[in-house]
C-alpha positions in Angstrom: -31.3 -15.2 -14.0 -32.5 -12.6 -12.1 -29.7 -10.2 -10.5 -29.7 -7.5 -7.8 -27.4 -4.5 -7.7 -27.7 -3.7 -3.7 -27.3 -0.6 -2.4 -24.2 -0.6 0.6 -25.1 -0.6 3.6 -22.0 -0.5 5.8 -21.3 1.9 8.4 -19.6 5.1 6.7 -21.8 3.9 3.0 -19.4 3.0 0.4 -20.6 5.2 -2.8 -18.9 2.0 -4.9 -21.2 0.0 -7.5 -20.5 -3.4 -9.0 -22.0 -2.2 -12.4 -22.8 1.2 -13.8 -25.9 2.1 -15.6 -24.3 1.5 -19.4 -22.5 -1.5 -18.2 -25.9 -3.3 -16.7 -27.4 -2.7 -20.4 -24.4 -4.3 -22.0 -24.5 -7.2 -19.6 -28.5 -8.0 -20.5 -27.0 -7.5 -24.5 -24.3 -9.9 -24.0 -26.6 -12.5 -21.7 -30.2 -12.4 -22.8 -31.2 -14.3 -20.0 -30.1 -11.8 -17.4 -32.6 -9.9 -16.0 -31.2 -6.9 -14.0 -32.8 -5.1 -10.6 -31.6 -2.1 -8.6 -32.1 -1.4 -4.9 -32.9 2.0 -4.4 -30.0 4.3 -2.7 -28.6 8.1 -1.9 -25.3 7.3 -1.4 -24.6 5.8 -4.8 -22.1 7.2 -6.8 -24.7 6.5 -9.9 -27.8 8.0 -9.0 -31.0 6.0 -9.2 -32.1 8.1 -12.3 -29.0 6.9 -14.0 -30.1 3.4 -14.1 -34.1 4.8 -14.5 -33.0 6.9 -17.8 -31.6 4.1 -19.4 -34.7 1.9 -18.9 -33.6 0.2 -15.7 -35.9 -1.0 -13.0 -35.3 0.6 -9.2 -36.9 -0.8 -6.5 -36.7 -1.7 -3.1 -37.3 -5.5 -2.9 -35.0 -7.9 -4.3 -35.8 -10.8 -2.6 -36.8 -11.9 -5.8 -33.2 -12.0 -7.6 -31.3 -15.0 -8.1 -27.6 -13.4 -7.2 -27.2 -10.2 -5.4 -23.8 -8.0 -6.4 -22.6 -5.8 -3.5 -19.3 -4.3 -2.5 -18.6 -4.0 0.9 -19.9 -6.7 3.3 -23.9 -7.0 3.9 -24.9 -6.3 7.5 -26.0 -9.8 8.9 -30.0 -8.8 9.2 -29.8 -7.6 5.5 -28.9 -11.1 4.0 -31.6 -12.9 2.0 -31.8 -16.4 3.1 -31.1 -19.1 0.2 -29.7 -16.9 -2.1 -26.8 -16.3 -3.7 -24.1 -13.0 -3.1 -20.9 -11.8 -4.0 -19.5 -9.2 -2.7 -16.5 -8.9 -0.7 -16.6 -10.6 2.6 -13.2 -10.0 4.5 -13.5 -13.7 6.0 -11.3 -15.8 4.6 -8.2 -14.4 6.5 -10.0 -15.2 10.1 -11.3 -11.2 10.2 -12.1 -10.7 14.0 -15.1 -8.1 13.2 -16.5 -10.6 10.6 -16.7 -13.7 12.4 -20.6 -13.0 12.7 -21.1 -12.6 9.5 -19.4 -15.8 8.4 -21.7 -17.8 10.5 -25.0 -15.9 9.5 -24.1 -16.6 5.7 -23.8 -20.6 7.4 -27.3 -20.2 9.1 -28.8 -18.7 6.2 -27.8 -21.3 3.7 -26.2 -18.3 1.7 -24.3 -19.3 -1.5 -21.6 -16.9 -1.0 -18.9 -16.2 -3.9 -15.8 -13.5 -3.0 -14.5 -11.4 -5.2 -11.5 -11.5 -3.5 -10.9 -15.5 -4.1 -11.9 -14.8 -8.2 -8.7 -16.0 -9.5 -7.7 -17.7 -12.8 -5.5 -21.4 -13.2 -2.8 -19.7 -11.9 -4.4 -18.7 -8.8 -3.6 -14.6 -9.8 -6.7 -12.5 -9.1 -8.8 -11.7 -11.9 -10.9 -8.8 -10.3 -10.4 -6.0 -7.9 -9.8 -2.1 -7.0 -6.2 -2.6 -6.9 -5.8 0.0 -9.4 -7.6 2.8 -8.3 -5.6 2.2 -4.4 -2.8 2.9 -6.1 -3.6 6.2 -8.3 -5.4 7.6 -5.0 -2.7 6.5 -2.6 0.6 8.1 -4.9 -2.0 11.3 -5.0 -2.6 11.4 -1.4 1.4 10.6 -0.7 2.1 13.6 -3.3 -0.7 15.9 -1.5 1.1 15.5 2.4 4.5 16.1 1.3 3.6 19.1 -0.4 1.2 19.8 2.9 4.3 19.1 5.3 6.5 21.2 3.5 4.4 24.3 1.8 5.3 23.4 -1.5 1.6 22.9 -3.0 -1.4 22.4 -1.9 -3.8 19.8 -3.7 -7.6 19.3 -3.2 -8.6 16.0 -1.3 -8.9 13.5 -4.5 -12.9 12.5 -2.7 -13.6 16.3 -4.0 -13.1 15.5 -7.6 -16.1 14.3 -10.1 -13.2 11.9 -11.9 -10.1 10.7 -12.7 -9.3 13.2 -15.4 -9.9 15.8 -12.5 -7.3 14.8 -10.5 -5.1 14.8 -13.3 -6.0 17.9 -14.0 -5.0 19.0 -10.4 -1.2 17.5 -10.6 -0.5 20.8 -12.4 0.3 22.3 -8.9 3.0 19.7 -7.9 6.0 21.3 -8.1 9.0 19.2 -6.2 12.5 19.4 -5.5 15.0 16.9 -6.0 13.1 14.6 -4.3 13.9 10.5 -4.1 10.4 8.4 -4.1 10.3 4.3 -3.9 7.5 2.7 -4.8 7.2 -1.3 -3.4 5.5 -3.9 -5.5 4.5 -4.8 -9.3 0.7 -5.5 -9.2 -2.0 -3.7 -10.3 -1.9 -1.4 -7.2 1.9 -0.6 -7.8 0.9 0.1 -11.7 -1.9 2.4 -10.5 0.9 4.2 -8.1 3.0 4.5 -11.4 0.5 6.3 -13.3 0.1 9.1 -11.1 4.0 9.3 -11.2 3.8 9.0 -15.2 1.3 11.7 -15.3 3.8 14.1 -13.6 6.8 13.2 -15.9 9.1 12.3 -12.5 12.1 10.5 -13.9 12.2 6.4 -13.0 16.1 5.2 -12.2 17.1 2.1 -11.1 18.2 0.9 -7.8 21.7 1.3 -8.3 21.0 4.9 -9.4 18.4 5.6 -6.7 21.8 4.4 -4.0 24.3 5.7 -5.5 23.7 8.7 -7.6 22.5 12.6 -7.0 19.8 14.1 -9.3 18.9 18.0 -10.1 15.5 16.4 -10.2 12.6 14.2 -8.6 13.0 11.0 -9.4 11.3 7.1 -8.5 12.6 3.7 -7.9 10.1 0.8 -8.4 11.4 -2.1 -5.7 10.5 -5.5 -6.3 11.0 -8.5 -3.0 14.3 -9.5 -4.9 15.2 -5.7 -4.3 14.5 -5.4 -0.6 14.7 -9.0 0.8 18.2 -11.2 1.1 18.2 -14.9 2.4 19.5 -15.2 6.2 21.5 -18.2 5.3 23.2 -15.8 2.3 22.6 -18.2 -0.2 21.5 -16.6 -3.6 17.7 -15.0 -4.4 15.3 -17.7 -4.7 11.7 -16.2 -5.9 9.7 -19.2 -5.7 11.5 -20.3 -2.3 11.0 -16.2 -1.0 7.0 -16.7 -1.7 6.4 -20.3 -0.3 9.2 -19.7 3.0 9.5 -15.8 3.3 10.5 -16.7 6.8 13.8 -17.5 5.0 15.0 -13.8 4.2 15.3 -11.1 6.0 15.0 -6.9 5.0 17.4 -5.4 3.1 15.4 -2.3 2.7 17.5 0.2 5.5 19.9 1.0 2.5 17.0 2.8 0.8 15.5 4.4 3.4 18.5 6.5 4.1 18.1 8.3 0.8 13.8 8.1 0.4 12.1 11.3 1.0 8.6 9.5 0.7 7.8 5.8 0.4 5.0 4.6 -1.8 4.2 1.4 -0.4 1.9 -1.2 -2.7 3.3 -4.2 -2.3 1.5 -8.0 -0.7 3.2 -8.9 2.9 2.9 -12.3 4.2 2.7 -12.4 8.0 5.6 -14.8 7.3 8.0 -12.2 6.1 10.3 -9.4 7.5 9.0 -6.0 8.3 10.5 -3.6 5.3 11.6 -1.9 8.7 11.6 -1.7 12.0 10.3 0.8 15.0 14.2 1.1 16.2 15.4 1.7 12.6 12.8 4.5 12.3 14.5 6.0 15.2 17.9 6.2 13.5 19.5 9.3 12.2 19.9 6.9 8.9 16.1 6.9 8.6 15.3 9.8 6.0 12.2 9.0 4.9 9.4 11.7 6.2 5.8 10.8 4.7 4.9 7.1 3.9 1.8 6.6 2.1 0.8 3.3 2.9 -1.5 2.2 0.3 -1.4 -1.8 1.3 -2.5 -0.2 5.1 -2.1 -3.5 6.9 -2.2 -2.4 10.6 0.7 -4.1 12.4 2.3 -5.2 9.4 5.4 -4.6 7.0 5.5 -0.8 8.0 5.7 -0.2 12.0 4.6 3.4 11.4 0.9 2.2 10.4 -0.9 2.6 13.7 -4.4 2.4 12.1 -5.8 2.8 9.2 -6.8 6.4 8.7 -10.1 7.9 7.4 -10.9 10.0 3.5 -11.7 13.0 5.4 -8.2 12.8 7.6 -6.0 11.1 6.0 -2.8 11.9 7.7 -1.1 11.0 11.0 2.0 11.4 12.4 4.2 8.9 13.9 7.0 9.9 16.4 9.9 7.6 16.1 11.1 8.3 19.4 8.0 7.6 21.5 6.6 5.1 19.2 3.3 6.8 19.5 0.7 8.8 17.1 1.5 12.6 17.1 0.4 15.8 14.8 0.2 14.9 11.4 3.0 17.1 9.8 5.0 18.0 12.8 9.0 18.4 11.7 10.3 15.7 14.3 7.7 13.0 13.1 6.8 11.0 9.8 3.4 12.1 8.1 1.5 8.4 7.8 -1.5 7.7 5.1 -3.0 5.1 5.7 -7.0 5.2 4.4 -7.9 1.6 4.2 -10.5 2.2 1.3 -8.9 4.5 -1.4 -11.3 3.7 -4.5 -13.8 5.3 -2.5 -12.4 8.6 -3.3 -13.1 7.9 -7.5 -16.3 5.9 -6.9 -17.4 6.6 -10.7 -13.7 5.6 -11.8 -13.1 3.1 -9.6 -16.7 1.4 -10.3 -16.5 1.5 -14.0 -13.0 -0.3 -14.1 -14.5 -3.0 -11.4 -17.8 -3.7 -13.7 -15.8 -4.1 -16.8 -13.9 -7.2 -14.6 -16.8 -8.5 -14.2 -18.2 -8.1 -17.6 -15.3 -9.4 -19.1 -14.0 -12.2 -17.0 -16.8 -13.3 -14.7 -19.6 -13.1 -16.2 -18.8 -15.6 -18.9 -18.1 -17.8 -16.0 -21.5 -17.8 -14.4 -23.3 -18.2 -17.8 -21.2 -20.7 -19.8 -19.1 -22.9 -19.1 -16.4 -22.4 -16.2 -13.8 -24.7 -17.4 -11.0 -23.0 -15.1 -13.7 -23.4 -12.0 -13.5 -19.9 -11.2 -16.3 -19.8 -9.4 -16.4 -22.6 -8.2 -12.8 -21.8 -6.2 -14.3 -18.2 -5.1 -17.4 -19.8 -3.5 -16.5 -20.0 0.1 -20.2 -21.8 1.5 -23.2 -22.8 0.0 -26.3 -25.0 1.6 -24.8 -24.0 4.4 -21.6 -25.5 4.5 -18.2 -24.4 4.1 -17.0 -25.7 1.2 -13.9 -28.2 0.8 -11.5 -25.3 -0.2 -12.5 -23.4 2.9 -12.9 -25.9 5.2 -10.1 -24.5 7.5 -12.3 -21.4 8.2 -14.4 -24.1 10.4 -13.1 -23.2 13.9 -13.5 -19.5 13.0 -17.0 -19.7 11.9 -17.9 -21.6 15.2 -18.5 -25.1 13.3 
């Protein structure tokens, strides 16, 4: 099999890579019949002479490969008819902006597999940036409260070669007795953690975050169960909370009167509450003052997040009382992050922990035998047909 590492192409380049240099070697070691080819690029967090000085072929043309890795979505007039991709496509949610592409990847009898719909017999996702969302956004949250209130001031985390870098740079966080929440227990919340780790903040509980005072900063980690009660005041039900979230309502006010900032990394459904809303923002209850939104979904569980933000700005503000965007770090409104691509800030990081995924636990997939059907679940079309799993995407894709 003959594979293609593209080069990405997207408006604003992503410097992302689905395999390094070293980890393309080890992929031809561990699969002998892998053959590997990459497209030539200046915007690639690996250099082309990376890949060149450990023997690896660079080229323009890989219309000859078998399956093309990319990260970001192809630009329609880029796709290779007949072939095979995966990369991620932002389609299977109905994406407005992607619609085009959906149907192009239809036309072009493109066997498309999504990283994003990799998951294992339990349908939890195998692969992903999660991790690296969450170290950047917890930095970025750190670096505007420090900005809004003159108590340190970090370097932007795109400026640093790596993640022991940043690290490096947390020696300048000094904070008061702040209170910091973190929402949700996946890989982007345990990426959030680590940069909280790294500074030695204290982590209490709930209760303690409610009801106690500290000489020191401390975080909460909130879990749905923590923040969400049913309307009907029956007991928590975590089974019934992810299949009917419609069920319970936000429990979260109680925390926000004593956050300073708000971490959030945690999955909302459509389905369920807001952790807020615009009207509780504009109560003298409301405490919190920078949100880093790390999930960024625009209209979602945080009212605040307006639009997603870029690396270069990251900050907004958000006035309560007119509802409207405002300077970022203004005393009367709440400084907003909100950068919808966060692991482009530690490409090299953020690319090695991606290609070891893929090594690991996809990989053996495509070239053995994929008992599980994990790629056969993430393949969203193929001879140009949607296939049975995605079959609801038909009206969208203009079937």
């Amino acid at each position: 099999m003959k594979i293609g590492i593209i080069r990405e192409a997207k408006t604003h380049p992503d410097k992302r890579v689905a395999l390094t240099p070293g980890q393309c070697l080890a992929l031809v070691m561990d699969f002998p019949v892998a053959e590997i080819y990459v497209q030539a690029s200046h915007v690639r967090c690996y250099n082309d002479s990376e890949y060149t000085d450990l023997g690896l072929t660079v080229l323009e043309d890989l219309s000859h490969c078998d399956l093309l890795l990319g990260i970001k979505e192809v630009p329609t007039e880029q796709l290779i008819p007949c072939k095979k991709y995966m990369f991620f496509s932002h389609t299977i949610k109905e994406q407005p902006h992607n619609r085009n592409l959906l149907k192009t990847l239809l036309v072009k009898q493109i066997e498309m597999i999504d990283y994003e719909c990799l998951t294992d017999a339990r349908h939890n996702r195998i692969i992903g940036f999660g991790r690296y969302a969450g170290i950047v956004g917890a930095y970025n949250g750190l670096l505007g409260y420090g900005k809004k209130y003159g108590l340190f001031d970090l370097r932007p985390a795109y400026e640093f070669h790596d993640h022991d870098e940043l690290e490096t740079e947390l020696f300048k966080v000094k904070l008061p007795n702040v209170k910091i929440l973190v929402t949700g227990g996946g890989r982007v919340a345990n990426g959030a953690l680590e940069i909280l780790g790294a500074l030695k903040i204290r982590k209490v509980t709930a209760y303690e975050f409610l009801n106690c005072s500290f000489r020191e900063p401390v975080y909460c980690q909130l879990h749905s169960k923590d923040y969400h009660r049913p309307k009907e005041g029956n007991a928590w039900n975590e089974a019934e909370f992810y299949q009917y979230p419609e069920r319970y309502e936000s429990a979260f006010n109680v925390f926000a009167a004593v956050c300073d900032l708000l971490i959030t990394c945690h999955f909302w459904n459509p389905k369920a509450p807001r952790l807020f809303t615009e009207e509780d923002m504009k109560t003298d209850d409301f405490r919190i003052s920078v949100i880093a939104d790390v999930t960024c979904d625009i209209n979602g569980s945080v009212p605040s997040t307006l639009r997603s933000s870029t690396i270069e700005e990251p900050f907004y503000g958000y006035n309560p009382q007119t509802k409207c965007e405002d300077e970022a770090f203004n005393k009367d409104t709440i400084t907003v992050m909100a950068v919808d691509n966060l692991p482009c800030e530690l490409p090299r990081d953020s690319s090695e922990d991606f290609g070891k995924a893929l090594l690991e636990r996809v990989f053996p997939k495509i070239f053995g035998f994929d008992k599980e059907l994990v790629i056969q679940r993430a393949t969203i079309c193929k001879e140009g047909k949607l296939t049975p799993g995605y079959e609801y995407l038909k009206n969208y894709a203009g079937e």
